[in-house]
FIKOLZA-1660 file (N, C-alpha, C; in steps of 0.1 Angstrom, whole numbers, plus 5000, padded with zeros to 4 digits):
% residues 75
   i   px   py   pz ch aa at
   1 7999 2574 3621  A  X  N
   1 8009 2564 3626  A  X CA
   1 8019 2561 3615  A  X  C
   2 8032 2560 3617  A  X  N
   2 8041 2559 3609  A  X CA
   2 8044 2540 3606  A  X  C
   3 8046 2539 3595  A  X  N
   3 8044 2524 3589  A  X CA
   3 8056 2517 3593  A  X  C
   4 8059 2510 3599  A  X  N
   4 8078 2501 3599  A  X CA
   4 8080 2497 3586  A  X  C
   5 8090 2497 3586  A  X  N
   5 8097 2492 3576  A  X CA
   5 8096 2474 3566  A  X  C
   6 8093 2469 3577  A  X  N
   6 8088 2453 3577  A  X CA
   6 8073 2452 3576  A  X  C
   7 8066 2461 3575  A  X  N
   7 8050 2459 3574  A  X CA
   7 8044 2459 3561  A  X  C
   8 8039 2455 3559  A  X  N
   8 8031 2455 3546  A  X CA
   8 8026 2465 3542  A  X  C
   9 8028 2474 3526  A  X  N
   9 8031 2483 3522  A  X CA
   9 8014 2486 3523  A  X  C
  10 8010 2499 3522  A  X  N
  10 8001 2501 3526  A  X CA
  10 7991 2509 3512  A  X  C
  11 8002 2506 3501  A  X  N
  11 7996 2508 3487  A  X CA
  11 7986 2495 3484  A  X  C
  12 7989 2484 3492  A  X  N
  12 7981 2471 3488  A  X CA
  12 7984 2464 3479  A  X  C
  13 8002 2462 3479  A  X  N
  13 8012 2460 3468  A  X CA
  13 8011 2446 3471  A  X  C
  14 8008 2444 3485  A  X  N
  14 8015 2430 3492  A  X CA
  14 8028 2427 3496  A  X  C
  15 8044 2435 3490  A  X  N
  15 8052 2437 3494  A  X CA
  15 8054 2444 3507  A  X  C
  16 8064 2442 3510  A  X  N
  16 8075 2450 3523  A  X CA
  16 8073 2465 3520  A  X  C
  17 8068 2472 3531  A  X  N
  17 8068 2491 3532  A  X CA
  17 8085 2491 3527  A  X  C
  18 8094 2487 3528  A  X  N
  18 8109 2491 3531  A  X CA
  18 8112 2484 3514  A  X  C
  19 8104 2479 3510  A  X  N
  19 8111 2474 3495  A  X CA
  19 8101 2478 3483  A  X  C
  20 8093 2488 3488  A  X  N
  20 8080 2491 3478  A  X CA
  20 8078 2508 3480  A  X  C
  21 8075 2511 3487  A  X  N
  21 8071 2527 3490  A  X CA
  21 8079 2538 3497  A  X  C
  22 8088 2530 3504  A  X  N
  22 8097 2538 3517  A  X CA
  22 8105 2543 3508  A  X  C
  23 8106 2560 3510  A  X  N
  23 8115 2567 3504  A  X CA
  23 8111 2574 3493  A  X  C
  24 8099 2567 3484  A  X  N
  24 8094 2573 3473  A  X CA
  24 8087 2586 3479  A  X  C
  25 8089 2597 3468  A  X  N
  25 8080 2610 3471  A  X CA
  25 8076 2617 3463  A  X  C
  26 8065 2620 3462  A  X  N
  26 8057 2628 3450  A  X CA
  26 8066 2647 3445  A  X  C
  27 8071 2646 3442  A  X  N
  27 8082 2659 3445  A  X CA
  27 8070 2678 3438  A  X  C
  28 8061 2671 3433  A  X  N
  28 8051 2685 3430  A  X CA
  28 8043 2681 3441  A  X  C
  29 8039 2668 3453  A  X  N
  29 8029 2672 3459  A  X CA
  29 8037 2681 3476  A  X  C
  30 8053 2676 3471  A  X  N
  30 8060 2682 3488  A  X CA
  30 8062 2696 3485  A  X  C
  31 8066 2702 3473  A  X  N
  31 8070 2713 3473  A  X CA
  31 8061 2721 3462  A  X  C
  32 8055 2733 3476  A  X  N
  32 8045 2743 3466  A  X CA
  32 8052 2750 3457  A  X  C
  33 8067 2753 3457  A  X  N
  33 8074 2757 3451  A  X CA
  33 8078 2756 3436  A  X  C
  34 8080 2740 3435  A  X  N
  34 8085 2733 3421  A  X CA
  34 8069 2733 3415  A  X  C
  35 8055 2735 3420  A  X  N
  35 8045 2738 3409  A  X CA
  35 8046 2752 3412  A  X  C
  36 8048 2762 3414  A  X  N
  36 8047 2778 3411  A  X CA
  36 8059 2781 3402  A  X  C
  37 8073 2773 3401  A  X  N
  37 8081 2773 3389  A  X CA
  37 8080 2774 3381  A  X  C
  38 8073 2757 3379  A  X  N
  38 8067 2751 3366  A  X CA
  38 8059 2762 3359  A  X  C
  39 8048 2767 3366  A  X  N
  39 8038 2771 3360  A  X CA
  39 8043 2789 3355  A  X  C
  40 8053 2793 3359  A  X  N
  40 8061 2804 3353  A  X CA
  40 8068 2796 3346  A  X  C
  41 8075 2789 3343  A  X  N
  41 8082 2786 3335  A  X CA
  41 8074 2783 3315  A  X  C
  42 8060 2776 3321  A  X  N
  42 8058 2778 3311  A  X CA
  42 8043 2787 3303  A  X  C
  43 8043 2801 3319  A  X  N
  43 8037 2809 3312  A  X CA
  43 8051 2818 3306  A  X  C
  44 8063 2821 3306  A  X  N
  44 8077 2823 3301  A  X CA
  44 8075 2818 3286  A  X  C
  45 8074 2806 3285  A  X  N
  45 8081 2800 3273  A  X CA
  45 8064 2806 3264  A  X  C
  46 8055 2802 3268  A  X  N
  46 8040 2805 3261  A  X CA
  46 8041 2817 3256  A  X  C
  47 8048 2831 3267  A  X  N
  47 8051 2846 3260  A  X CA
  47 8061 2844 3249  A  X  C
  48 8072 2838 3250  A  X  N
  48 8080 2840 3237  A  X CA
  48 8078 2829 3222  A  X  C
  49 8072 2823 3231  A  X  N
  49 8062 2818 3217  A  X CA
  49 8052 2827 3207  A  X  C
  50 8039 2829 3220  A  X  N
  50 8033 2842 3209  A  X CA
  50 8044 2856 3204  A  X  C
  51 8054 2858 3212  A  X  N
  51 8062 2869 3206  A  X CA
  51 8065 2866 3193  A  X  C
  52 8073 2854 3189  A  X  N
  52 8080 2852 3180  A  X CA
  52 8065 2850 3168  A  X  C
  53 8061 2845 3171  A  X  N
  53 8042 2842 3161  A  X CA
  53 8039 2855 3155  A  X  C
  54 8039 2860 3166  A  X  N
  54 8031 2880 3162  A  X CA
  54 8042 2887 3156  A  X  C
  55 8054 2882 3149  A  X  N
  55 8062 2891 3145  A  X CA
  55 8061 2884 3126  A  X  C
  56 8058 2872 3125  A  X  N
  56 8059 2862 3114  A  X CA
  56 8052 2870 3106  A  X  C
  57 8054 2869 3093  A  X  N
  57 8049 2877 3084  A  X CA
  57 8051 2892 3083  A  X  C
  58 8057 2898 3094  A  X  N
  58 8062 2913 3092  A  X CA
  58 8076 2911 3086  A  X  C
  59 8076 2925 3079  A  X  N
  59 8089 2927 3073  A  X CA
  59 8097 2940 3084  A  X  C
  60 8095 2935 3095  A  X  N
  60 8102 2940 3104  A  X CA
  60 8108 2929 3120  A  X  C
  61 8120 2930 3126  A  X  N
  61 8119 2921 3138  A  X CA
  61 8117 2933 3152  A  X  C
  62 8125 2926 3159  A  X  N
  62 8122 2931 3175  A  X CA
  62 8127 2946 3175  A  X  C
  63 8138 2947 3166  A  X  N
  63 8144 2962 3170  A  X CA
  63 8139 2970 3156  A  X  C
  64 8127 2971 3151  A  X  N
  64 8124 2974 3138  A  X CA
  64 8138 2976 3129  A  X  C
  65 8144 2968 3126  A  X  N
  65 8149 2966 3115  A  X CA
  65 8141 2957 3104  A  X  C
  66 8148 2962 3095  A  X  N
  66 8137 2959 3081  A  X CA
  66 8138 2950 3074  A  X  C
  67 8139 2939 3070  A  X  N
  67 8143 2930 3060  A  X CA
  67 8143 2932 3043  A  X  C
  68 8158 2931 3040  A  X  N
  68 8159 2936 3029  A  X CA
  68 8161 2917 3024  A  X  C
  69 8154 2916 3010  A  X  N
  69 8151 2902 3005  A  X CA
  69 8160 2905 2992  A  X  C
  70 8167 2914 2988  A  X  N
  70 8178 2917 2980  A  X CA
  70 8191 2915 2983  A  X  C
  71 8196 2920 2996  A  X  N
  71 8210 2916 3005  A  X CA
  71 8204 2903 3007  A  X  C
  72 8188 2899 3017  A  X  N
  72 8193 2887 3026  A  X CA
  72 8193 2888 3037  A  X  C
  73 8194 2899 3043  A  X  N
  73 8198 2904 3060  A  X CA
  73 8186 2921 3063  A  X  C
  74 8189 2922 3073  A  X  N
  74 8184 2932 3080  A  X CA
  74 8191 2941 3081  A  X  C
  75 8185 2954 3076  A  X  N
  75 8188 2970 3076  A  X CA
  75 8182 2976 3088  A  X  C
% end
């Protein structure tokens, strides 16, 4: 049954449904969508994390170029 707007909020606030809860929405519990984002987004960011980790300490980067520590730059 849907709550009026003048009835007592049904969180057990003691205020007005229309001045306490009406309109609020959990936005990860409405849309299965924005949690299947999220959770690529930050298995995305977790890959280029260990990417950049697993390269530290090599004297090479992504396109094997070499680090020359006499120029300063990459050959």
């Amino acid at each position: 049954m849907k709550t009026g707007r003048n009835a007592p909020c049904r969180c057990g606030s003691g205020r007005k449904f229309k001045h306490c809860c009406e309109g609020k929405t959990t936005w990860y519990k409405d849309s299965k969508w924005a949690g299947i984002l999220l959770i690529l987004f930050l298995l995305g960011a977790g890959a280029l994390v260990w990417s950049e980790l697993s390269h530290e300490g090599s004297d090479t980067d992504a396109q094997g170029r070499v680090w020359d520590p006499e120029h300063g730059h990459y050959h």
